[in-house]
Jmol script that loads the backbone (N, CA, C; Angstrom):
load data "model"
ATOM      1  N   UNK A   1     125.747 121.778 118.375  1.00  0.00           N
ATOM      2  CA  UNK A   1     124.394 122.092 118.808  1.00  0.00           C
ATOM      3  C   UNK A   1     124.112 123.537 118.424  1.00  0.00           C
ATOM      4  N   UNK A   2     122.974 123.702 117.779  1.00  0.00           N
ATOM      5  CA  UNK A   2     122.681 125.448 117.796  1.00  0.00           C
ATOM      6  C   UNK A   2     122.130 126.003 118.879  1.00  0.00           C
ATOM      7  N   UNK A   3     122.093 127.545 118.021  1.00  0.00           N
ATOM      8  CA  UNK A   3     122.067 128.690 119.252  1.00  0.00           C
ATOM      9  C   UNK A   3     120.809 128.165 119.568  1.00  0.00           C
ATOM     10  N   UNK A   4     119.453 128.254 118.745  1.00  0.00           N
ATOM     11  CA  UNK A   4     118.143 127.582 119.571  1.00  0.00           C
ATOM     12  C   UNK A   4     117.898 126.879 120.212  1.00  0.00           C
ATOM     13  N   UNK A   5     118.571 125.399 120.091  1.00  0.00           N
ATOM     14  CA  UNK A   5     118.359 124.062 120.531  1.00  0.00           C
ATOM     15  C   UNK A   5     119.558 124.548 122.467  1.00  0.00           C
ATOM     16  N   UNK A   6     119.975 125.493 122.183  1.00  0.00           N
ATOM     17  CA  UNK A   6     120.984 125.619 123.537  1.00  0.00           C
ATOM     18  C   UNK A   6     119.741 126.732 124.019  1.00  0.00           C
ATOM     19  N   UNK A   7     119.027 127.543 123.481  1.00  0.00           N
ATOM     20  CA  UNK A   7     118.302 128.682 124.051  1.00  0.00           C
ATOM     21  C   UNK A   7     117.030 127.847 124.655  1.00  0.00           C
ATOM     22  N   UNK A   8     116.521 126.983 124.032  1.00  0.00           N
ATOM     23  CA  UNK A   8     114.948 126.195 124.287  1.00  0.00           C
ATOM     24  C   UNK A   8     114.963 124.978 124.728  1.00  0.00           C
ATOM     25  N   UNK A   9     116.350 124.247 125.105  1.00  0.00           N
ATOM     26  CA  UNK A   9     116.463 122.906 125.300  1.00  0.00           C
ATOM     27  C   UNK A   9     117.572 122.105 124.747  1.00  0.00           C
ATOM     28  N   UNK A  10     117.741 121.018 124.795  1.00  0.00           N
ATOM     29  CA  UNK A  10     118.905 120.506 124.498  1.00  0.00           C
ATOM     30  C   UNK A  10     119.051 119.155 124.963  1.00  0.00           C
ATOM     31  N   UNK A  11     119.676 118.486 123.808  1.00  0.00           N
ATOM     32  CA  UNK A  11     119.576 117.014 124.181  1.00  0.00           C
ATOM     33  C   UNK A  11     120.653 116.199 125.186  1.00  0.00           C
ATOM     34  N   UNK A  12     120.819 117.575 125.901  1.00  0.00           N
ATOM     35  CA  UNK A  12     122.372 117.281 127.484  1.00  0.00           C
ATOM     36  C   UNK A  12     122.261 115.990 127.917  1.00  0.00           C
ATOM     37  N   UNK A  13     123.611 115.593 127.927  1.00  0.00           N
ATOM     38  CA  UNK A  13     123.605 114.067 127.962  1.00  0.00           C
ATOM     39  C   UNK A  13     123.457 113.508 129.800  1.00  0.00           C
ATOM     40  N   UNK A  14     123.458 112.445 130.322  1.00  0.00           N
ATOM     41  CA  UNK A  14     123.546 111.858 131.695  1.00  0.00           C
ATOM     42  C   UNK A  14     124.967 112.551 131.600  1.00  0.00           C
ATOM     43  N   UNK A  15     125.482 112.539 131.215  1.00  0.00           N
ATOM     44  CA  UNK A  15     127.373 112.981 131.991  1.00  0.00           C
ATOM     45  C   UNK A  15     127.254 114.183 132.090  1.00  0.00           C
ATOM     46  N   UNK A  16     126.836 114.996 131.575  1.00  0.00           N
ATOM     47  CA  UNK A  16     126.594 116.581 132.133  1.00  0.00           C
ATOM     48  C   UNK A  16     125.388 116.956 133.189  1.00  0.00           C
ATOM     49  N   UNK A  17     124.711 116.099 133.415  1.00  0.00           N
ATOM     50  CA  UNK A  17     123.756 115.835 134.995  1.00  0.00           C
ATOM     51  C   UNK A  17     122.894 115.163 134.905  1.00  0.00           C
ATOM     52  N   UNK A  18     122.355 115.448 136.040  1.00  0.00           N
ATOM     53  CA  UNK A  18     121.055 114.066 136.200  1.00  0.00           C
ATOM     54  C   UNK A  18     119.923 114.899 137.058  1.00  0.00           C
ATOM     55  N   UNK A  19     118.667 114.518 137.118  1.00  0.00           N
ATOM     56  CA  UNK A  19     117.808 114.743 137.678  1.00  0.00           C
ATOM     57  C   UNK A  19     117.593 114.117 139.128  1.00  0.00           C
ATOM     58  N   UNK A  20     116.847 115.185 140.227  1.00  0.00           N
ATOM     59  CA  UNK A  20     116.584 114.447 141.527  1.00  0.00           C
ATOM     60  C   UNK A  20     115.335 115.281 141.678  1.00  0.00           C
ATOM     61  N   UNK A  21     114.283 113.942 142.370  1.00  0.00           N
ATOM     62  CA  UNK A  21     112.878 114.812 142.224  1.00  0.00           C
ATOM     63  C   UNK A  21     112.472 114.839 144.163  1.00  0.00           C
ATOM     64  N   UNK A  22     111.881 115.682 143.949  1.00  0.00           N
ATOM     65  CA  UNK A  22     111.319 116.310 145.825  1.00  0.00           C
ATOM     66  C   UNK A  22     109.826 116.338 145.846  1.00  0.00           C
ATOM     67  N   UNK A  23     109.785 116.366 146.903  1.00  0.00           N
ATOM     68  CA  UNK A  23     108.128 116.374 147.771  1.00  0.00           C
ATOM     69  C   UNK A  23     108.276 117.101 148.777  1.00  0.00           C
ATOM     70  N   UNK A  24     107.238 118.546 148.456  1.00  0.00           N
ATOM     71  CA  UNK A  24     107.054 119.082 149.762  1.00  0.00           C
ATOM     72  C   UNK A  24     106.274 118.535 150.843  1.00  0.00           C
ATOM     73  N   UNK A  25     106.533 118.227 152.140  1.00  0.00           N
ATOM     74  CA  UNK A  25     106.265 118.118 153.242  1.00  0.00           C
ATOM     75  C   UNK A  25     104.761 118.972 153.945  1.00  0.00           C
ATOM     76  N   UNK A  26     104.891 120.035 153.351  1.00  0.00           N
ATOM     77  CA  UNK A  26     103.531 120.999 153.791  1.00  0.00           C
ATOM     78  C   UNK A  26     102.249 120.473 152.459  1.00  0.00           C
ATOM     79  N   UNK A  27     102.586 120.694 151.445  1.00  0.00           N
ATOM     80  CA  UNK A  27     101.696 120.464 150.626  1.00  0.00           C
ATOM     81  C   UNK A  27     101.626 119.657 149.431  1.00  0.00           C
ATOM     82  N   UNK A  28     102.430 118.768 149.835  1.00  0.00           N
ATOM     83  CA  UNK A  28     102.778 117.647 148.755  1.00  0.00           C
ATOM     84  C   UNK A  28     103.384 117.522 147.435  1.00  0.00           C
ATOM     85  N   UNK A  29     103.877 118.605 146.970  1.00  0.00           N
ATOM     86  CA  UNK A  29     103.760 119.464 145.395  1.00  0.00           C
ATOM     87  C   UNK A  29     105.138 118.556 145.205  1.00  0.00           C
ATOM     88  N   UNK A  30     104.987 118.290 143.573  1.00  0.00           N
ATOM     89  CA  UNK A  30     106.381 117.783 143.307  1.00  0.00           C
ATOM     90  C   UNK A  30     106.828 118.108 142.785  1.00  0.00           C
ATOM     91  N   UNK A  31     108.399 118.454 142.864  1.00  0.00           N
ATOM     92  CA  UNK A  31     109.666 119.019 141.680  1.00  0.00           C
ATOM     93  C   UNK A  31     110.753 118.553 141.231  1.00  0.00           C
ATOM     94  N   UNK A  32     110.417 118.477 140.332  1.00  0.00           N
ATOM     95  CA  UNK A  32     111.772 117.970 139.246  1.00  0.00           C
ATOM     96  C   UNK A  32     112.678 118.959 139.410  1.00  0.00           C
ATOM     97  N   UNK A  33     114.307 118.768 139.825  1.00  0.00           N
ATOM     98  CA  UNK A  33     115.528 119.602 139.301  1.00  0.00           C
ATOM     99  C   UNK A  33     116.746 118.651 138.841  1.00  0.00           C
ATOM    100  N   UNK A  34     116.954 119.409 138.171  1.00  0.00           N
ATOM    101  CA  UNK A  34     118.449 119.173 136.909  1.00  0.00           C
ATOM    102  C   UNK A  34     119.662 118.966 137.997  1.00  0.00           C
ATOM    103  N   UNK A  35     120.262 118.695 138.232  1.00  0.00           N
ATOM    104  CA  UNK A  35     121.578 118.956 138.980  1.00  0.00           C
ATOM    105  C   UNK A  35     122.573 119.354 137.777  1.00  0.00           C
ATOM    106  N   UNK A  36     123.405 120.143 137.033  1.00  0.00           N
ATOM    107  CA  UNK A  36     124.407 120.085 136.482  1.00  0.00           C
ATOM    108  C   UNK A  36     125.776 119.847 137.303  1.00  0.00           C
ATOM    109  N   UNK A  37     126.431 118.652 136.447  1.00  0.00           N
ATOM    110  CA  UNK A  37     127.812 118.616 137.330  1.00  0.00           C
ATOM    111  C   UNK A  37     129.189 119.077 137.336  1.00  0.00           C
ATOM    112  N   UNK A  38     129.107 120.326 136.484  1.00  0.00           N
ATOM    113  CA  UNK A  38     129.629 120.844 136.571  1.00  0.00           C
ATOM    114  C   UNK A  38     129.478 122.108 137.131  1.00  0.00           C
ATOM    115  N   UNK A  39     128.399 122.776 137.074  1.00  0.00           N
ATOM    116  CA  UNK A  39     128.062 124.074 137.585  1.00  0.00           C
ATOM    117  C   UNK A  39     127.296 124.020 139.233  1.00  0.00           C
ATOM    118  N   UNK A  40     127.060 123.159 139.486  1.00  0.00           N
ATOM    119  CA  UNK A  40     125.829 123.342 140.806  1.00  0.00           C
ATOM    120  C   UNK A  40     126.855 122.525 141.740  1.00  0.00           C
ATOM    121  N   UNK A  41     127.349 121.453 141.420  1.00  0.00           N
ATOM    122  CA  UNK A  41     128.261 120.382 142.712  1.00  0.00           C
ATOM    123  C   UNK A  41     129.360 121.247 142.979  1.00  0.00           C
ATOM    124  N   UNK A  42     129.815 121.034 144.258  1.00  0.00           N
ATOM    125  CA  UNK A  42     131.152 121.787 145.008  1.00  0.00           C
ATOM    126  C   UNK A  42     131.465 120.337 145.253  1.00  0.00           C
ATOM    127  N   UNK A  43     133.197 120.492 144.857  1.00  0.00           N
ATOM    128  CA  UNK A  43     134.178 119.045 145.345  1.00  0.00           C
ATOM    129  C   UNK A  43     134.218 119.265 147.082  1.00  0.00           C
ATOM    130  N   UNK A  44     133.758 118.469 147.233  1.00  0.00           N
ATOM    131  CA  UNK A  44     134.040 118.050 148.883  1.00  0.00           C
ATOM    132  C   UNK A  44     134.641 116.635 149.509  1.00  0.00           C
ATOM    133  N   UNK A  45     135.543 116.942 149.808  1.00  0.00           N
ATOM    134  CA  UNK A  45     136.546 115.314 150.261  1.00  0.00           C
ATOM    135  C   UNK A  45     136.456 114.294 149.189  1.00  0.00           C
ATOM    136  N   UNK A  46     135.833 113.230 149.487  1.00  0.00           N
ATOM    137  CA  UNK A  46     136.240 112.128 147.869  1.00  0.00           C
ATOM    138  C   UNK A  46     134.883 112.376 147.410  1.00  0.00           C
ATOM    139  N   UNK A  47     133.665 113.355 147.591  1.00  0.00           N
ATOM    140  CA  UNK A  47     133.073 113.220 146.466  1.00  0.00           C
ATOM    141  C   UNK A  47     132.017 114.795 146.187  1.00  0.00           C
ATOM    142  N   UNK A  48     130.688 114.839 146.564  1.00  0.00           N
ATOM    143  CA  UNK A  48     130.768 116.213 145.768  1.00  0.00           C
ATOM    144  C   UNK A  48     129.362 117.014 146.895  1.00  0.00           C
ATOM    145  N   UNK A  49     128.964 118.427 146.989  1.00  0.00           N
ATOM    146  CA  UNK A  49     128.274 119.167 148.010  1.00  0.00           C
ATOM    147  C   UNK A  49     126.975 119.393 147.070  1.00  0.00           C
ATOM    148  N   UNK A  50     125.898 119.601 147.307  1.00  0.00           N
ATOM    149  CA  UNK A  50     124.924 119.984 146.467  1.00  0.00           C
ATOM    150  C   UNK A  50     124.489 121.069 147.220  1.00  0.00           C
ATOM    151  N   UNK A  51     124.508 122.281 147.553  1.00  0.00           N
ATOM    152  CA  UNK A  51     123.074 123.279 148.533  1.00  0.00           C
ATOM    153  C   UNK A  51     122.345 124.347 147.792  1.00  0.00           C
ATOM    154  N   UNK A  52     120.865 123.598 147.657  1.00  0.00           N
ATOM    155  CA  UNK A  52     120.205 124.598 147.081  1.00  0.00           C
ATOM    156  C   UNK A  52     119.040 124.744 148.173  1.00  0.00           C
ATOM    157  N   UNK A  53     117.817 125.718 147.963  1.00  0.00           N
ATOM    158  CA  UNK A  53     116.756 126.013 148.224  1.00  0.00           C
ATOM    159  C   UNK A  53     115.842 126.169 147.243  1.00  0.00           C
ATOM    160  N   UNK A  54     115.112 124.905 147.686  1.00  0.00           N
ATOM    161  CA  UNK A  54     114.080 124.658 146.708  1.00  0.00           C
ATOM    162  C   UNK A  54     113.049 125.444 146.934  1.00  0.00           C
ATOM    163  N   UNK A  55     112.213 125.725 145.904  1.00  0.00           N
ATOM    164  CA  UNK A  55     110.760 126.376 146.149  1.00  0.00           C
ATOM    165  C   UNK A  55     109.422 125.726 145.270  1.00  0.00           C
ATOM    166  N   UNK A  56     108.656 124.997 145.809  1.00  0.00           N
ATOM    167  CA  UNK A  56     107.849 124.045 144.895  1.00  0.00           C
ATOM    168  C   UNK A  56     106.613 125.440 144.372  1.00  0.00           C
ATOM    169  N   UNK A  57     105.857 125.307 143.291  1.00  0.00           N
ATOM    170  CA  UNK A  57     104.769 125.844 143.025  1.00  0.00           C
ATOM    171  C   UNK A  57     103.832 126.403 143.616  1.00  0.00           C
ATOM    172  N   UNK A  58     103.269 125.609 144.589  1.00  0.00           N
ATOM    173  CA  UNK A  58     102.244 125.082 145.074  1.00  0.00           C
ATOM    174  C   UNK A  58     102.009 126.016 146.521  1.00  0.00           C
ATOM    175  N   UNK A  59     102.972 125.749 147.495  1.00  0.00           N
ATOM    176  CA  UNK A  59     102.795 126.607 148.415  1.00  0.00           C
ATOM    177  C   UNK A  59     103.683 127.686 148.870  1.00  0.00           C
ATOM    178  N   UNK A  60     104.600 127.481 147.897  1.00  0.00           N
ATOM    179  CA  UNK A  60     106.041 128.348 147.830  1.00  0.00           C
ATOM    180  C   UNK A  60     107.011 128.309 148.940  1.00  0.00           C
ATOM    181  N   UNK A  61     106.683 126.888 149.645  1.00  0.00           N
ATOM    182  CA  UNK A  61     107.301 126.888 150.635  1.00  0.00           C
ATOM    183  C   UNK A  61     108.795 126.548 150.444  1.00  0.00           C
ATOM    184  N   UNK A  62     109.963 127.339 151.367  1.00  0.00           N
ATOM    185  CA  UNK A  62     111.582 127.431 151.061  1.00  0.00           C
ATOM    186  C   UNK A  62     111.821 125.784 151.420  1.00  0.00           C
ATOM    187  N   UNK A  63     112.427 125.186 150.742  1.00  0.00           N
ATOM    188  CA  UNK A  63     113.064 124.152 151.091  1.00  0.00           C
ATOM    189  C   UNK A  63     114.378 124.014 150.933  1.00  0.00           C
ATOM    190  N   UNK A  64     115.097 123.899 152.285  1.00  0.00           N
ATOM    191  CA  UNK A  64     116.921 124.200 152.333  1.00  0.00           C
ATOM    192  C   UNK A  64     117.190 122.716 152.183  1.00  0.00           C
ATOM    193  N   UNK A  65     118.148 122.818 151.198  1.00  0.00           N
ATOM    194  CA  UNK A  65     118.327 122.144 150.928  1.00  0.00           C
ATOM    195  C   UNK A  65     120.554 121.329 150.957  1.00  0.00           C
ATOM    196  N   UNK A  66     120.964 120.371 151.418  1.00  0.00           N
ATOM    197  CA  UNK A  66     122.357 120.483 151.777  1.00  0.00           C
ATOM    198  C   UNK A  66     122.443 118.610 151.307  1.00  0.00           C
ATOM    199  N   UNK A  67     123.201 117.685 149.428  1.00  0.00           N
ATOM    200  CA  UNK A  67     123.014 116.980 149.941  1.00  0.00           C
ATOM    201  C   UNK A  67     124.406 116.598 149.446  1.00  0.00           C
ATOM    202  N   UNK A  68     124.712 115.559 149.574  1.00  0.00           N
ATOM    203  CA  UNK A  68     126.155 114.734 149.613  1.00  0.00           C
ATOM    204  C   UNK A  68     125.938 113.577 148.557  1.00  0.00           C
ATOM    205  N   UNK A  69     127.190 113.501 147.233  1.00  0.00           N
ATOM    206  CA  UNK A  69     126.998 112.139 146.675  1.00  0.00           C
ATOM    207  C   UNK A  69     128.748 111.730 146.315  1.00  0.00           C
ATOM    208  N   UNK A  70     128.323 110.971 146.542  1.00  0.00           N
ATOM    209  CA  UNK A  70     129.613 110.304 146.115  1.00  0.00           C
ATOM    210  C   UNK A  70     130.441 110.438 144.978  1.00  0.00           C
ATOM    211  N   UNK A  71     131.737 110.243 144.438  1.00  0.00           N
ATOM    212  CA  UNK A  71     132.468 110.291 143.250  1.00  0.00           C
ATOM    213  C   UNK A  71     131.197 109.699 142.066  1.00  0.00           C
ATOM    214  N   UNK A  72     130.658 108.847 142.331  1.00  0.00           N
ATOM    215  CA  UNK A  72     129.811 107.864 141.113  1.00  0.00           C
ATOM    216  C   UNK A  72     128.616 109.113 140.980  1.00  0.00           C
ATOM    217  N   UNK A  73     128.947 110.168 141.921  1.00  0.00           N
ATOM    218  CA  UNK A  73     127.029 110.884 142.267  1.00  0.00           C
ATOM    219  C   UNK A  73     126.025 110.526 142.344  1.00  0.00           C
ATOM    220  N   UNK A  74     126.224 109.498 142.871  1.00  0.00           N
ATOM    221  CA  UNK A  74     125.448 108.986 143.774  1.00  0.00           C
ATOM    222  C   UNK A  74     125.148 109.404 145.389  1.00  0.00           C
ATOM    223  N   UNK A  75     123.771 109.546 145.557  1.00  0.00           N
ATOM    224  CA  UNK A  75     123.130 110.261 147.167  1.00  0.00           C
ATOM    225  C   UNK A  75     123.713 109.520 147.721  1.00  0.00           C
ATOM    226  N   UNK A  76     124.684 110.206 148.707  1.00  0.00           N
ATOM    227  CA  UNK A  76     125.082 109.500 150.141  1.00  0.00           C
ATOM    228  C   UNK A  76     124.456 109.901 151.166  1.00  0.00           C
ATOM    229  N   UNK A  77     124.170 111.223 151.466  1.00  0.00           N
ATOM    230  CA  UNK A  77     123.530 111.625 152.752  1.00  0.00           C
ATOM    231  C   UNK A  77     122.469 112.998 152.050  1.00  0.00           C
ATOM    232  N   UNK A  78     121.288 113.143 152.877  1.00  0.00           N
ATOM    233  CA  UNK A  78     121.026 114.196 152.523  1.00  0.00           C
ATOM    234  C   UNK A  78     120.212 115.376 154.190  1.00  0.00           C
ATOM    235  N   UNK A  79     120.487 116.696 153.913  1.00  0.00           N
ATOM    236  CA  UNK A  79     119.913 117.261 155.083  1.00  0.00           C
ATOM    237  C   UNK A  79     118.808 118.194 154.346  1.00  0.00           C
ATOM    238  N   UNK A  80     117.490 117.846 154.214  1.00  0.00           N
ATOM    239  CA  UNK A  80     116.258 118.200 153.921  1.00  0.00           C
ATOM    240  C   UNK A  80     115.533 118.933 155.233  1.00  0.00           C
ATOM    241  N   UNK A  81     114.877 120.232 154.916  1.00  0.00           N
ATOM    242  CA  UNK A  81     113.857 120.825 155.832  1.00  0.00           C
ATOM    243  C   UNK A  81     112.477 121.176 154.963  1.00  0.00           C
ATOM    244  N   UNK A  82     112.042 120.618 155.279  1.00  0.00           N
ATOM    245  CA  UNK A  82     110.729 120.873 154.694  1.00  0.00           C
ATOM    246  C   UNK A  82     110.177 119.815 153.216  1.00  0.00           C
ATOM    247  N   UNK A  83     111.089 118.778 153.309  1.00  0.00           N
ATOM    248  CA  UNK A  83     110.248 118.302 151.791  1.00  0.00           C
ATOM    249  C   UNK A  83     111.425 116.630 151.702  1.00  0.00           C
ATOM    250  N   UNK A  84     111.297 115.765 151.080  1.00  0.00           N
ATOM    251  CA  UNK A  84     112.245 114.464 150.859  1.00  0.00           C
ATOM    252  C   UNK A  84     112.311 114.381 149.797  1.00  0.00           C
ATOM    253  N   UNK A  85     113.534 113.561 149.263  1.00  0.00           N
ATOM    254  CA  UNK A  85     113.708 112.846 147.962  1.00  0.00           C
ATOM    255  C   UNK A  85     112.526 111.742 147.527  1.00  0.00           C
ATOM    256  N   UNK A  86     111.974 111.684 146.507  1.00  0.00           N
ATOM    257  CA  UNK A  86     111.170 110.869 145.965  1.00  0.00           C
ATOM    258  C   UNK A  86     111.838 109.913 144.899  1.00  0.00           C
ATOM    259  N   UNK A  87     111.076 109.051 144.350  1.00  0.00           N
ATOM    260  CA  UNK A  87     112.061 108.423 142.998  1.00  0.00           C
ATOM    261  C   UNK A  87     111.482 109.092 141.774  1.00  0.00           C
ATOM    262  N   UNK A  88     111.747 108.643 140.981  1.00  0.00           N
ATOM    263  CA  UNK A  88     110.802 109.365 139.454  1.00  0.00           C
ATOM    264  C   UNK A  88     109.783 108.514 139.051  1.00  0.00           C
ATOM    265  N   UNK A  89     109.587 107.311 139.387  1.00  0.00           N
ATOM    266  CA  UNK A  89     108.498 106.925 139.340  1.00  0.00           C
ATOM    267  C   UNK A  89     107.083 107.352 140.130  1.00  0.00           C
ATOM    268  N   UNK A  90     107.707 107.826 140.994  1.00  0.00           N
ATOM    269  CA  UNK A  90     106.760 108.501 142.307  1.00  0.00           C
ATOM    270  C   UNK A  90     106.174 110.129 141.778  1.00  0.00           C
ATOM    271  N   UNK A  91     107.367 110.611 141.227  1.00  0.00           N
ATOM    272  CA  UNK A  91     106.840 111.701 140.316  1.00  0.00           C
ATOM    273  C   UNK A  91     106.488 111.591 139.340  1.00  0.00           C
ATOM    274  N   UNK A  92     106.606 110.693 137.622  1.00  0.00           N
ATOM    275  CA  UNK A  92     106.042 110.530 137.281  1.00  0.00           C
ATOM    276  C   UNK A  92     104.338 110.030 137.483  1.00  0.00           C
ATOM    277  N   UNK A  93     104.055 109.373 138.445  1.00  0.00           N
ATOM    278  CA  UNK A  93     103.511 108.888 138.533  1.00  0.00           C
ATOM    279  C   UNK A  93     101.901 110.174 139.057  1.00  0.00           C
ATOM    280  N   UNK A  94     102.489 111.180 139.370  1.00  0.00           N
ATOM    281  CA  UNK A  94     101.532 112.180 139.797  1.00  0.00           C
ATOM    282  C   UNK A  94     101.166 113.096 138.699  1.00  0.00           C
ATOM    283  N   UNK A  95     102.432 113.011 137.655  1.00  0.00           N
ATOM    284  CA  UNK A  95     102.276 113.439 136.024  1.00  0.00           C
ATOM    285  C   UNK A  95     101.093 113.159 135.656  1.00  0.00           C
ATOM    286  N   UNK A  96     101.011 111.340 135.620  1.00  0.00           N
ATOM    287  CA  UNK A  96     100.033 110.611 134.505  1.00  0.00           C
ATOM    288  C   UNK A  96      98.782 111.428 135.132  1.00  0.00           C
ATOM    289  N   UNK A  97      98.658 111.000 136.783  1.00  0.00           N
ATOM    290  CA  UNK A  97      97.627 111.262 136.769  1.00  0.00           C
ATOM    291  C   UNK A  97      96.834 112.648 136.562  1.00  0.00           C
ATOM    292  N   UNK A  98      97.801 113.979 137.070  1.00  0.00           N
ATOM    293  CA  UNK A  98      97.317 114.900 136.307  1.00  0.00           C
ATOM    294  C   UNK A  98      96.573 114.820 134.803  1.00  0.00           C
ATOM    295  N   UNK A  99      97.896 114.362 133.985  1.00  0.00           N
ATOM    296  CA  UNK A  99      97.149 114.386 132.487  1.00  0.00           C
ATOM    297  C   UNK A  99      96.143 113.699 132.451  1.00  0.00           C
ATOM    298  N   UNK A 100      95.595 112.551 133.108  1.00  0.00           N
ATOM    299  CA  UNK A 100      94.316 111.855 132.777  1.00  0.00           C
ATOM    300  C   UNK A 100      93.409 112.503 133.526  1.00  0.00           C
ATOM    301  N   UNK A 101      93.228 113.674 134.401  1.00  0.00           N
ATOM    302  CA  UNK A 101      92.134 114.319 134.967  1.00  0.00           C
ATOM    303  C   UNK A 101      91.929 115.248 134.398  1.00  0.00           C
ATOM    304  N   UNK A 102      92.857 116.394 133.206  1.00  0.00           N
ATOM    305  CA  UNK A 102      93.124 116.984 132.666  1.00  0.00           C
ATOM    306  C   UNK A 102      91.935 116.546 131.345  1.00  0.00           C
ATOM    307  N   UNK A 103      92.121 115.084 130.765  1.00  0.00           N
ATOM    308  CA  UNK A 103      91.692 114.611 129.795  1.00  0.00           C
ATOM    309  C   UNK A 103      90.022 114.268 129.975  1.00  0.00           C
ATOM    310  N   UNK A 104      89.755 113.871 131.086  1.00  0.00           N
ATOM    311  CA  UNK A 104      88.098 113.695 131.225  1.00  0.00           C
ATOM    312  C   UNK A 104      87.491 114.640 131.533  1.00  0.00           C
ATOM    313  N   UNK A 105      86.065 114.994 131.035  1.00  0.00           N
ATOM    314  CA  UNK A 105      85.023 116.099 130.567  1.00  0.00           C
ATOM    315  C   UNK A 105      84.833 115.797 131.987  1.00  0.00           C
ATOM    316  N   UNK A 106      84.101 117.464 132.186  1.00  0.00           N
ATOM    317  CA  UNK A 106      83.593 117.396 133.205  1.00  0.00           C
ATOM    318  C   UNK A 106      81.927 117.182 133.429  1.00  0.00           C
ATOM    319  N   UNK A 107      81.591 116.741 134.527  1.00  0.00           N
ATOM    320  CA  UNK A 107      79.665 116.062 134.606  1.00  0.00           C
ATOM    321  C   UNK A 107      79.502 117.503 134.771  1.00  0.00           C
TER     322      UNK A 107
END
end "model"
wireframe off; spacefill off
backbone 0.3
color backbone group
């Protein structure tokens, strides 16, 4: 891979992480994050720790974040304040509609 394609993006495969998308609770805003599994998971008993603090766009509200997945990394438990796991269809799905309000003229 080159130095650019590692500086601007990169075609990182599912085995080096996966995505989990959130909804803030105060103002609905949605965020996509990367998990890398090697750099962000802590080994914990048979499977792995996630703790971040999220901060969505929108209202900048802190979201603590503490979650648990299994050896497969797969979500086993999660302790959310301020915002839940969504699926990606649920976030995509707030994508489209941006871009199609984005796309019609205004009266």
């Amino acid at each position: 891979m080159g130095f650019l394609q590692k500086l601007f993006g990169s075609d990182e495969t599912e085995e080096e992480g996966f995505f989990v998308y959130v909804q803030c609770d105060q103002c609905g805003a949605k965020v996509r994050l990367r998990i890398h599994k090697e750099y962000d998971l802590v080994r914990a008993g048979d499977g792995y720790e996630w703790h971040k603090t999220i901060v969505d766009s929108r209202c900048f509200q802190r979201i603590p974040t503490v979650a648990h997945f299994d050896r497969g990394f797969n979500l086993v438990n999660v302790d959310m304040q301020g915002g839940r796991f969504i699926t990606k269809e649920e976030y995509e799905a707030e994508e489209v509609s941006q871009t199609t309000d984005a796309d019609d003229p205004a009266e």
